[in-house]
Wavefront OBJ file of the C-alpha trace (Angstrom):
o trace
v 6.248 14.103 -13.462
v 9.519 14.772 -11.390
v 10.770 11.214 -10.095
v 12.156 12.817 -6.599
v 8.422 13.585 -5.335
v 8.471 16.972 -5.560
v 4.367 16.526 -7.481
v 2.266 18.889 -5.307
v -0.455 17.248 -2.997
v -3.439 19.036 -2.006
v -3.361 18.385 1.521
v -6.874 17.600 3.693
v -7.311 19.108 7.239
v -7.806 15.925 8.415
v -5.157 13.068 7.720
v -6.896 9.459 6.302
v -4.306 7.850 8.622
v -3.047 9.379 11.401
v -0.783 7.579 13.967
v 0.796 8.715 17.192
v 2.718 6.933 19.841
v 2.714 3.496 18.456
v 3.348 0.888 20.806
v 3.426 -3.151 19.298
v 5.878 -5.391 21.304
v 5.593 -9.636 20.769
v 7.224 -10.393 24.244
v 10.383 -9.219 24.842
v 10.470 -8.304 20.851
v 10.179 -4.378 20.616
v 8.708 -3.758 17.375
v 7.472 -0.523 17.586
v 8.364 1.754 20.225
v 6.268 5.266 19.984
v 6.042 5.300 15.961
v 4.094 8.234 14.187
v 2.740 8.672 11.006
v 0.073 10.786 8.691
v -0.978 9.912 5.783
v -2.577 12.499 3.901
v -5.528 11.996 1.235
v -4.100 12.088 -2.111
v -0.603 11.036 -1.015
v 1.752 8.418 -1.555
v 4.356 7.363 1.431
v 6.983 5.345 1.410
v 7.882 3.607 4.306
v 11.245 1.879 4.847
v 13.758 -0.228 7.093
v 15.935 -2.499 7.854
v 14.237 -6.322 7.815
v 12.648 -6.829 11.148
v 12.345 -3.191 11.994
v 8.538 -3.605 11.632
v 7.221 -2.459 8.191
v 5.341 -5.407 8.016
v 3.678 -5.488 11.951
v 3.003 -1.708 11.072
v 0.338 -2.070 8.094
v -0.975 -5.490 10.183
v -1.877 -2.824 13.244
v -3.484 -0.433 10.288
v -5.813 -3.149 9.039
v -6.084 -4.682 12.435
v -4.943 -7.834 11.834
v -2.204 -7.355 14.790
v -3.546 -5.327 17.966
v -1.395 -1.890 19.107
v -0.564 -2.359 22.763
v -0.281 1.445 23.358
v -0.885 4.758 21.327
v -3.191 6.431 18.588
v -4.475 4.762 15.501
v -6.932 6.430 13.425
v -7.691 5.204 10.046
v -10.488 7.020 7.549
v -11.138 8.669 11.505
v -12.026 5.561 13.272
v -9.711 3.988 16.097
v -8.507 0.485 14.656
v -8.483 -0.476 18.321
v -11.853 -0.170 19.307
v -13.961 -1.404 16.062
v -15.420 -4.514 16.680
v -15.383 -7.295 13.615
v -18.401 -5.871 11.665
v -17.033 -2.531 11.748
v -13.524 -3.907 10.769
v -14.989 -5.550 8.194
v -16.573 -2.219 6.313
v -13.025 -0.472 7.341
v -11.937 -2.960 5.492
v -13.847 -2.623 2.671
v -12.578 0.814 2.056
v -8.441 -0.075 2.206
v -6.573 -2.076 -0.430
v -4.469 -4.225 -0.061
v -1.263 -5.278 -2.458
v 0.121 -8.438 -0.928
v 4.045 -8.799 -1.805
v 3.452 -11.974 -2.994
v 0.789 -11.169 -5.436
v -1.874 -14.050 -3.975
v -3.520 -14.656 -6.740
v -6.024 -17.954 -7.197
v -4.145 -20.314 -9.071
v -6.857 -22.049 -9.994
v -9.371 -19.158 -11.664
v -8.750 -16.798 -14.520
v -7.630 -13.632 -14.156
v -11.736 -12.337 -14.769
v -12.296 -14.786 -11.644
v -10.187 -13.427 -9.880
v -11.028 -9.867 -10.241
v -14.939 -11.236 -9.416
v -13.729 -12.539 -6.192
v -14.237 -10.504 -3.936
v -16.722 -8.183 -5.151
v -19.201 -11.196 -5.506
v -17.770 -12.398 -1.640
v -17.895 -9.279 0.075
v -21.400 -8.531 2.064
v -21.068 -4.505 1.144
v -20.485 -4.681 -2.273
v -23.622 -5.556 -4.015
v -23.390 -5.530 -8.032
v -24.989 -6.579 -10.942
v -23.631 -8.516 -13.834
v -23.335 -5.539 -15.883
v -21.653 -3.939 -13.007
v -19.173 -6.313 -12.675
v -18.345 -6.835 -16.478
v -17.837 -3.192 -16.258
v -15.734 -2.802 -12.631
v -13.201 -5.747 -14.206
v -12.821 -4.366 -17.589
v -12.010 -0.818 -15.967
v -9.714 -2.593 -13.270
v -7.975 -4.010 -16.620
v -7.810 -1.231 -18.681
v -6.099 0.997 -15.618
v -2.883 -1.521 -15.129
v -2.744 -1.830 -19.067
v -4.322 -5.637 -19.295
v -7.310 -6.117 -20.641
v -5.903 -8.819 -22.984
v -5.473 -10.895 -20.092
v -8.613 -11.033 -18.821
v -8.770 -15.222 -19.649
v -5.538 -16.123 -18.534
v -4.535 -18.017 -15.689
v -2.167 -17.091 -12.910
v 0.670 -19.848 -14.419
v 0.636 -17.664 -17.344
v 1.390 -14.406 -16.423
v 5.335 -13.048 -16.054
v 5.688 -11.885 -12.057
v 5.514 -8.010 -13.219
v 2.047 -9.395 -15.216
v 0.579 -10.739 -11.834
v 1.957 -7.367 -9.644
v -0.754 -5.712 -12.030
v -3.835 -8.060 -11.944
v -3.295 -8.163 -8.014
v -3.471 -4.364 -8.614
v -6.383 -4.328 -10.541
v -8.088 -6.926 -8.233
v -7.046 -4.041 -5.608
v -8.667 -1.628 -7.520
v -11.418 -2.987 -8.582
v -13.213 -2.618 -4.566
v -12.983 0.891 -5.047
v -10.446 1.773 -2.051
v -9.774 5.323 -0.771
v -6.386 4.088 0.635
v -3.831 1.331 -0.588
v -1.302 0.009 1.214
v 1.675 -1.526 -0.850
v 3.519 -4.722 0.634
v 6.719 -4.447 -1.301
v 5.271 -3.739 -4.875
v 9.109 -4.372 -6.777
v 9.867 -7.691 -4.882
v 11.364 -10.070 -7.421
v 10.997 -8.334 -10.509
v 13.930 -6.746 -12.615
v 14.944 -3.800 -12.717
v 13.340 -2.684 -15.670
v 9.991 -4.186 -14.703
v 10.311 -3.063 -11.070
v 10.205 0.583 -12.628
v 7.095 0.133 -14.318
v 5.267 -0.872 -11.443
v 6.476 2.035 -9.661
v 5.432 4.180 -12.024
v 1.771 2.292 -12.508
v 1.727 3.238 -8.166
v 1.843 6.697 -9.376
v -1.062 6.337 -12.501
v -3.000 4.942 -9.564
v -2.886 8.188 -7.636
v -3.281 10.562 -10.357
v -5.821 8.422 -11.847
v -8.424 7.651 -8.657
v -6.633 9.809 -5.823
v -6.126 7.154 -3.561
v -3.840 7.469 -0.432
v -1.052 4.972 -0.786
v 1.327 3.516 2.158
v 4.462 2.005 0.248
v 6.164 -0.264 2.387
v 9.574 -0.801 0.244
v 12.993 -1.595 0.712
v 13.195 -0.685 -2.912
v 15.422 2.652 -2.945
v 14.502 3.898 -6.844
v 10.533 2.311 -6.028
v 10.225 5.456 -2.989
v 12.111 7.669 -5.325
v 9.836 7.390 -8.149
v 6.514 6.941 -6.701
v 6.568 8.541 -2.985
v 5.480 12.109 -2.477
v 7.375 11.586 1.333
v 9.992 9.462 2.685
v 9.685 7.892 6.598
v 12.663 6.321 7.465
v 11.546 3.353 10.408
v 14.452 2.545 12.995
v 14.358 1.004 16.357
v 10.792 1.024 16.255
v 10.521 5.265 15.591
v 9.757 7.773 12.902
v 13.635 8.189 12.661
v 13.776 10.964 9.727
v 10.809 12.003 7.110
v 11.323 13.948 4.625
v 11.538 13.806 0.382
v 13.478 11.640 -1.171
v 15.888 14.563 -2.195
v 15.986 16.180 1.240
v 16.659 12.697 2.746
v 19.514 12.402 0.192
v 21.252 15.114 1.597
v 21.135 14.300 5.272
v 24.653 13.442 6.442
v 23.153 11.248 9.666
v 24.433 7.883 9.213
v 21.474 5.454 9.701
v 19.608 7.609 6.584
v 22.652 7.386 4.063
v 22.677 3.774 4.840
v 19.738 3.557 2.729
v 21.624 5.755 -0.358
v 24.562 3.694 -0.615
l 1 2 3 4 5 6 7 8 9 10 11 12 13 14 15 16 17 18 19 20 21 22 23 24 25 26 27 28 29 30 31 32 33 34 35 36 37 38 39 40 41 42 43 44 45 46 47 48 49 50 51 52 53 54 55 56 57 58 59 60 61 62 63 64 65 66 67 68 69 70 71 72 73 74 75 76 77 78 79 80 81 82 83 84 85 86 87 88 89 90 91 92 93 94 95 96 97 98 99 100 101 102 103 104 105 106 107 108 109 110 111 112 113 114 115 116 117 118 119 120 121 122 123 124 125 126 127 128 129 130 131 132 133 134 135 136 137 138 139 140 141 142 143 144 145 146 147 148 149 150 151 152 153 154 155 156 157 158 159 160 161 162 163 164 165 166 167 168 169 170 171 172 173 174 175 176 177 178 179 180 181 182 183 184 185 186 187 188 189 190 191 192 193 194 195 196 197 198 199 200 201 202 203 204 205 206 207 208 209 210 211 212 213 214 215 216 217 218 219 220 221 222 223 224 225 226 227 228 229 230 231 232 233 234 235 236 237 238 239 240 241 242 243 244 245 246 247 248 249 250 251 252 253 254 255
């Protein structure tokens, strides 16, 4: 698999995201100012900016958590905007979410916390069997089964990027959205999440938002590139294409 996104996607009529016109402002604060973005089923793209350009506020409107003030925001081809709770709830249900920060239990085991919210959620009814069989799966696909009785405190930070994967995973998503997957890990370890981002896709053909600041995390496991400045869709585009662009406020991010 070429690291510079070049995989092929099959593309769907219909994007699973599709955002146009994006308006969020908190007061005076302009954080988004007429944004626009597809996401396409099957794909994986990278979003990135500057801190405070609005990465964060951006997947908060998605999951509707943060209310748009102005413009188009279709996800799985329902308006964020206008779904009451219930029906943000079973939205919800069908988007994962990778927090930067991991957020794992501290106090349950890594089964536990895998069990969580499938025994929590109101739409996800399962058996025992079921569930024994959704964790080990969840497990087996970010390449820790052998952890499956371990506690948060035990686990190295690349260790708990994976289980909060897994616990990801394991609701069955048809999009994920990925806070900053490489925060605080090494270099090294930083890769191998990237690349487990792309397993993921091949693997259950989720669509994946990648909100990074991570430069070699978009290369490896984006199939596009949008570039997020002064609250726009400034440039989008491969990572290679991108890399070529001679416009200032993209090479900023190649230096």
């Amino acid at each position: 698999m070429s690291y510079d996104m070049q995989h092929s996607i099959d593309y769907k009529t219909a994007p699973v995201i599709d955002i146009e016109g994006l308006y969020k402002a908190f007061g005076s604060n302009r954080v988004l100012q007429g944004f626009n973005l597809k996401l396409w089923a099957g794909e994986n793209l990278a979003v990135m900016g500057k801190s405070g350009s609005g990465k964060s506020v951006l997947i908060k409107c998605i999951i509707g958590l943060v209310r748009i003030d102005q413009g188009k925001l279709l996800v799985l081809d329902q308006a964020v905007d206008q779904l009451n709770l219930r029906e943000l709830d079973r939205l919800r249900s069908q988007i994962g979410f990778q927090f930067q920060g991991s957020a794992l239990y501290d106090s349950m085991t890594v089964r536990e916390n895998l069990e969580f919210p499938l025994k929590r959620h109101p739409l996800k009814q399962v058996t025992e069997k079921e569930l024994e069989l959704l964790v080990t799966e969840a497990l087996e696909a970010v390449g820790l089964l052998n952890a499956i009785n371990m506690m948060p405190s035990e686990l190295s930070g690349g260790m708990k990027k994976r289980i909060a994967l897994a616990r990801t995973l394991i609701m069955q998503p048809k999009i994920i959205l990925y806070d900053e997957p490489t925060s605080g890990l090494d270099p090294v370890t930083a890769k191998e999440i990237s690349l487990l981002i792309n397993e993921v896709q091949n693997r259950f053909h989720t669509a994946s938002i990648i909100i990074t600041h991570d430069l070699a995390c978009a290369r490896i496991s984006s199939n596009r590139m949008i570039i997020l400045h002064n609250g726009i869709n400034y440039a989008e585009a491969t990572y290679t294409q991108l890399g070529t662009m001679k416009d200032g406020v993209i090479q900023a991010f190649f230096v």
